[in-house]
C-alpha positions in Angstrom: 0.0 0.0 0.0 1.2 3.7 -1.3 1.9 5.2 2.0 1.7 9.4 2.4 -1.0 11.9 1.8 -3.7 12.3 -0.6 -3.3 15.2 -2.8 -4.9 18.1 -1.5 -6.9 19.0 -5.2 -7.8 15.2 -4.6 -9.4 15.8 -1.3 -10.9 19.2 -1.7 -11.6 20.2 -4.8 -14.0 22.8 -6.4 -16.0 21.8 -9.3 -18.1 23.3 -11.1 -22.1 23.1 -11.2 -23.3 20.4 -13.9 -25.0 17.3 -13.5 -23.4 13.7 -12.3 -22.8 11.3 -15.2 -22.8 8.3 -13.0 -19.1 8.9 -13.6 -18.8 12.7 -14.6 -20.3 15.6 -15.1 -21.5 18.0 -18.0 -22.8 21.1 -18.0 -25.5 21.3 -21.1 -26.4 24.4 -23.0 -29.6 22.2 -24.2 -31.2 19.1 -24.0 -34.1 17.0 -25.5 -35.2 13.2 -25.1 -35.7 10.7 -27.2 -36.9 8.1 -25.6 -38.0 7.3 -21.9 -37.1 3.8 -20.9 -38.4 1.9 -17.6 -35.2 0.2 -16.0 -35.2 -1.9 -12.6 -33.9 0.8 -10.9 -36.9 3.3 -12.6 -36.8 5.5 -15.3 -34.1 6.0 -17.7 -34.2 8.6 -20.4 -32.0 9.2 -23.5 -31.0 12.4 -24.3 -29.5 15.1 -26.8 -27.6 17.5 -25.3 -25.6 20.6 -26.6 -22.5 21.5 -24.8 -20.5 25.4 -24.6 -19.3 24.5 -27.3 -22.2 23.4 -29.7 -21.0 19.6 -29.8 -23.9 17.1 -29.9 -23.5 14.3 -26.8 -26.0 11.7 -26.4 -26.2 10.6 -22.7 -28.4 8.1 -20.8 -29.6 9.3 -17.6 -31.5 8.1 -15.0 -32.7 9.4 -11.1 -30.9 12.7 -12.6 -27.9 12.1 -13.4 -26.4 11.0 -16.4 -25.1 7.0 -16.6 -23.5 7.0 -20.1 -22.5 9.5 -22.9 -21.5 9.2 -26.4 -20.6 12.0 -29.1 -21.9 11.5 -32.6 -20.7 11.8 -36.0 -17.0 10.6 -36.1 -16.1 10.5 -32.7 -18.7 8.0 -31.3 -16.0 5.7 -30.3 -14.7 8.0 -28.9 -15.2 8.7 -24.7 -16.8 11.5 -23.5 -15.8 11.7 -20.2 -12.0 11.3 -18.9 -12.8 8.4 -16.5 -12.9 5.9 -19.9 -9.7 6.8 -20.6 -8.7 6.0 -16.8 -9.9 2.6 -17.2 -7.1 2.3 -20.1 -3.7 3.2 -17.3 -3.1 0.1 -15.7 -3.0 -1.6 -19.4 -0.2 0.9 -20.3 2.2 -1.8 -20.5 0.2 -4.7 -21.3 -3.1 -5.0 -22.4 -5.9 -7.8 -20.9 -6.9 -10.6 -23.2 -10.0 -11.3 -21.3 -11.8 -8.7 -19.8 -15.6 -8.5 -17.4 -17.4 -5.1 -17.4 -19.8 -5.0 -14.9 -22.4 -2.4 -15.6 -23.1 -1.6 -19.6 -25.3 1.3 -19.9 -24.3 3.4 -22.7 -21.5 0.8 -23.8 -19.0 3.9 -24.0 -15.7 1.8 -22.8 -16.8 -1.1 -24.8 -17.0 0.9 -28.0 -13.1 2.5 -26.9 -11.7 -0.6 -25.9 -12.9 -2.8 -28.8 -12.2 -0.1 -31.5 -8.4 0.8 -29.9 -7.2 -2.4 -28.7 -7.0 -5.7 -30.6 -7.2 -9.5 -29.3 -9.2 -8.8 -26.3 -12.4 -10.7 -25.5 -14.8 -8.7 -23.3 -18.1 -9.9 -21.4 -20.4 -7.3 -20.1 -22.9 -7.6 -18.2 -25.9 -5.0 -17.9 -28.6 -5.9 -15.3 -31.3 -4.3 -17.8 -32.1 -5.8 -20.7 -34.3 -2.6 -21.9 -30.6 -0.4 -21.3 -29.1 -3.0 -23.6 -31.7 -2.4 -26.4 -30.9 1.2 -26.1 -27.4 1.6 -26.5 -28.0 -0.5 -30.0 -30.8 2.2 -31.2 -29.0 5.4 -29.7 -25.3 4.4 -28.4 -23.7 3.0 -31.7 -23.7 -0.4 -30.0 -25.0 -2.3 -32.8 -22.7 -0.8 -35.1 -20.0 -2.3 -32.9 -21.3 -5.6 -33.2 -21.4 -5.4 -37.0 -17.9 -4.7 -36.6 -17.1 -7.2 -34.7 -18.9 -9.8 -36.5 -16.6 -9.4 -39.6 -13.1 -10.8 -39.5 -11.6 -8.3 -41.4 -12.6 -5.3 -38.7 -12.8 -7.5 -35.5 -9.1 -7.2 -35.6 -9.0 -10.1 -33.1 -11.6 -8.7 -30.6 -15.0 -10.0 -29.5 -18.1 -9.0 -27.3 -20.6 -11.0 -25.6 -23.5 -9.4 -23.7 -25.1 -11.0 -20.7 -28.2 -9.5 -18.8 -28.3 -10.5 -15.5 -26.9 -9.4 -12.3 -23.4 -8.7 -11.8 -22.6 -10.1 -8.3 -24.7 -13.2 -9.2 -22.7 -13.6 -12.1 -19.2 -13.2 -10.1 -20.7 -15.3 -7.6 -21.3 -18.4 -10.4 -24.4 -17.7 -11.6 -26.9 -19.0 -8.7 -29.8 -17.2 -8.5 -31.2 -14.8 -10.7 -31.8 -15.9 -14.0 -28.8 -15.0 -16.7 -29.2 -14.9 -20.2 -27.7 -13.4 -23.3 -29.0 -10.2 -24.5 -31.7 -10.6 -26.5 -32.2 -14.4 -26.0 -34.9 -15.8 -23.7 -34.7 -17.2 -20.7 -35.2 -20.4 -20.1 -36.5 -22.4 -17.2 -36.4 -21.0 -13.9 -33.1 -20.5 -11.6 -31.2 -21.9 -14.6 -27.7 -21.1 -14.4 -24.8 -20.1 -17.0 -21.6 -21.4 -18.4 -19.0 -20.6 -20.9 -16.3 -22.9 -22.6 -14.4 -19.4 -23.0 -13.6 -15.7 -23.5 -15.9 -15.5 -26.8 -17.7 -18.5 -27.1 -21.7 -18.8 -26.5 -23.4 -19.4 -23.2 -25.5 -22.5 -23.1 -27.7 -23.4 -20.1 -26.3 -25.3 -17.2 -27.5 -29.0 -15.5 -28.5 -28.2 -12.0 -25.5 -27.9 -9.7 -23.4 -27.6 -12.9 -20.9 -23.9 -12.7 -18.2 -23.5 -15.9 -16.9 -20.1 -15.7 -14.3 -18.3 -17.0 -11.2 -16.0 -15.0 -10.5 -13.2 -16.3 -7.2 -10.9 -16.8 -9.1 -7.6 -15.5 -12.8 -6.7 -14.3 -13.9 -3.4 -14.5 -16.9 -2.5 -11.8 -18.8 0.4 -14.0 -22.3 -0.3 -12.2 -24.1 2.7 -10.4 -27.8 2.7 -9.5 -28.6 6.7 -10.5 -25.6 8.2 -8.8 -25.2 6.0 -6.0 -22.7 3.1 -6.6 -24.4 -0.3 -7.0 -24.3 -1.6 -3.2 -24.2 -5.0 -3.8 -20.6 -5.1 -5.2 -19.3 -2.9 -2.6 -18.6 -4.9 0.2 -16.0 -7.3 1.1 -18.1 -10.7 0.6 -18.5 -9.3 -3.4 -15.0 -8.3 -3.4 -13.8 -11.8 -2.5 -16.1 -13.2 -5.3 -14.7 -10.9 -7.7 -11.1 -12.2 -6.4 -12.5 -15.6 -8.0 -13.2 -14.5 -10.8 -9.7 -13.2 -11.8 -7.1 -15.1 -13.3 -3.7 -15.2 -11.3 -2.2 -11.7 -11.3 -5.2 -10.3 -12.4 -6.2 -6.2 -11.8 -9.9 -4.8 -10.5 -10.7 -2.0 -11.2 -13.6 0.2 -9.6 -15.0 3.6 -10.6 -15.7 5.5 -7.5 -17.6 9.3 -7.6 -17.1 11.8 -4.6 -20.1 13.7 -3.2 -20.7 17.2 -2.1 -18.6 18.9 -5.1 -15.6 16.7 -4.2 -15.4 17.4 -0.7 -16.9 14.4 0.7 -14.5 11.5 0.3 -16.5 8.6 2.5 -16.9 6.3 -0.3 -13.6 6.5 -1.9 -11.9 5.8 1.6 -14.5 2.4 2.4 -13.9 1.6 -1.0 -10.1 1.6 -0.4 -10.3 -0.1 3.4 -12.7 -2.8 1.9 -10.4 -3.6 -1.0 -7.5 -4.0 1.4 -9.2 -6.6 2.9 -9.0 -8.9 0.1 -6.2 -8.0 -2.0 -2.5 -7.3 -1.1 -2.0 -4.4 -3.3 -4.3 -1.2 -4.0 -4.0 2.2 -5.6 -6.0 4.9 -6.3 -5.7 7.0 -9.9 -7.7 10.7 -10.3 -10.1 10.5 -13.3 -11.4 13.8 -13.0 -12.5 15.7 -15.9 -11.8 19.4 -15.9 -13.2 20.2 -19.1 -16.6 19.2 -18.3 -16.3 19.4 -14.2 -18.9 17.6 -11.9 -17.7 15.4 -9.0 -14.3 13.9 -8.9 -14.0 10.6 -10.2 -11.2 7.8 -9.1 -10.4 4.9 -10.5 -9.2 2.3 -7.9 -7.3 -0.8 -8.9 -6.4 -3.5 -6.9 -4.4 -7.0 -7.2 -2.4 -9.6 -5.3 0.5 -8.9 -7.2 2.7 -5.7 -6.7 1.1 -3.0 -9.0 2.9 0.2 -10.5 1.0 3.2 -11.2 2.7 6.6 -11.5 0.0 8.2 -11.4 -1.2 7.3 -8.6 -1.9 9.1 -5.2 -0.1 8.5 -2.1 -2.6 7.6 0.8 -1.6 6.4 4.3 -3.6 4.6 6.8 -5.4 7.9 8.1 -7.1 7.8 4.7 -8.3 4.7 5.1 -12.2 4.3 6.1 -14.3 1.1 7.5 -14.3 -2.2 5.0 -18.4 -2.9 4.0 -19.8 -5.9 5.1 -23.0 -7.4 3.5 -26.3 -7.0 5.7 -26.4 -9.7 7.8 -28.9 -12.3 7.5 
């Protein structure tokens, strides 16, 4: 563990007014929907928005904040918001060939990642199936999958989308009912299984688990602005351990509150981490074009990791580790 300080601009910084984008922040000029969309967690509703600048960003927000943005025209591969990029630093030197996004909403990393990198096979799974649908008609997702689907400008990437429940899923699949998107479901309580990074799921015999490890997982899922409970604590932390291959990195996206100044989830974030793995570090992912909360990116592994960007913290930082409800 980094020992020292945080930063002070980390702790304390001034942002400007804009609305949260489960992520980031952007301050519109404009806006218009285009479609409303009922979610499990309520309603969702796609937007147009018109920055400063005149630029055109299509968002997906939902309990007022925005979840997922995406310019159009020639950049809609491109990420809006700084924190994508983030996700990108601790693949500087080598990039994962397997790869679980938890939390799909507007598919903004998905479209980066797949169009910048090449031989990675990334799963993502998005809890609502309706959210999936829209990031095909309004999010350039299905334009991604044509891509992908043809050999000559996969360049050695794939994408498989599962709707279901991301801590089910890390946890092997029990409960809730998994499926991929667009395909019913079949039976009840059935369960999920994968021969590998790529290949189709198929349902499962009862009692029968086959899933994959994977070289990174990327925790991306918010409920409106809050971060999705349910992966927070240290029981889901250790199931998410499972899921990695040996070596492998986790990554979670974490938002401050209060225009930066409060800290509180960053810091249990950080102390419930440390319970699992030996090694964690914290990046800032802020975006000071657009402004909004602070965003960090906290990656943590049982092998020694190397960031130089990241922030010095010492135990004084540290908060209280999250525990599931009990029973």
């Amino acid at each position: 563990m980094a020992k020292g300080t945080m930063k002070a601009a980390a702790v304390a910084a001034t942002v400007a007014a804009g609305a949260l984008l489960g992520a980031a922040a952007v301050s519109v000029a404009r806006r218009h929907c285009l479609q409303v969309i009922r979610t499990k967690h309520g309603i969702a509703r796609v937007h147009v928005v018109e920055g400063a600048s005149g630029e055109r960003i299509r968002v997906l927000s939902q309990g007022g904040v925005y979840q997922s943005a995406s310019y159009l025209g020639e950049l809609r591969f491109e990420p809006v918001f700084s924190y994508y990029r983030g996700f990108d630093i601790p693949f500087s030197h080598e990039t994962p060939q397997s790869v679980l996004l938890i939390g799909g909403g507007g598919f903004s990393y998905p479209k980066h990642l797949l169009t910048s990198a090449s031989g990675v096979h990334l799963d993502v799974v998005e809890l609502n199936a309706a959210v999936v649908r829209a990031a095909r008609r309004w999010f350039f997702l299905d334009e991604l999958e044509r891509r992908l689907a043809d050999p000559r400008t996969a360049d050695g990437n794939s994408l498989r989308i599962i709707v279901g429940d991301g801590r089910d899923l890390v946890e092997r699949g029990e409960g809730e009912i998994l499926s991929t998107a667009g395909a019913p479901s079949v039976g009840t309580r059935p369960g999920f299984a994968v021969e590998g990074p790529g290949y189709p799921l198929r349902s499962l015999r009862a009692g029968e688990i086959i899933l994959p490890r994977y070289d990174a997982i990327i925790n991306d899922a918010f409920a409106g602005a809050e971060p999705a409970p349910a992966l927070a604590t240290v029981e889901a932390v250790q199931a998410i351990a499972g899921r990695l291959a040996p070596g492998g990195l986790y990554l979670s996206n974490v938002v401050s509150r209060d225009g930066g100044r409060d800290l509180t989830f960053l810091r249990d974030e950080i102390a419930t981490l440390l319970q699992v793995f030996a090694h964690v570090q914290v990046i800032e992912t802020s975006d000071e074009v657009w402004g909004g909360e602070d965003n960090y990116l906290v990656v943590a592994s049982d092998r020694a990791i190397d960031l130089p960007e990241s922030i010095p913290f010492g135990e004084e930082l540290l908060g209280r580790a999250l525990r599931d409800p009990a029973a």
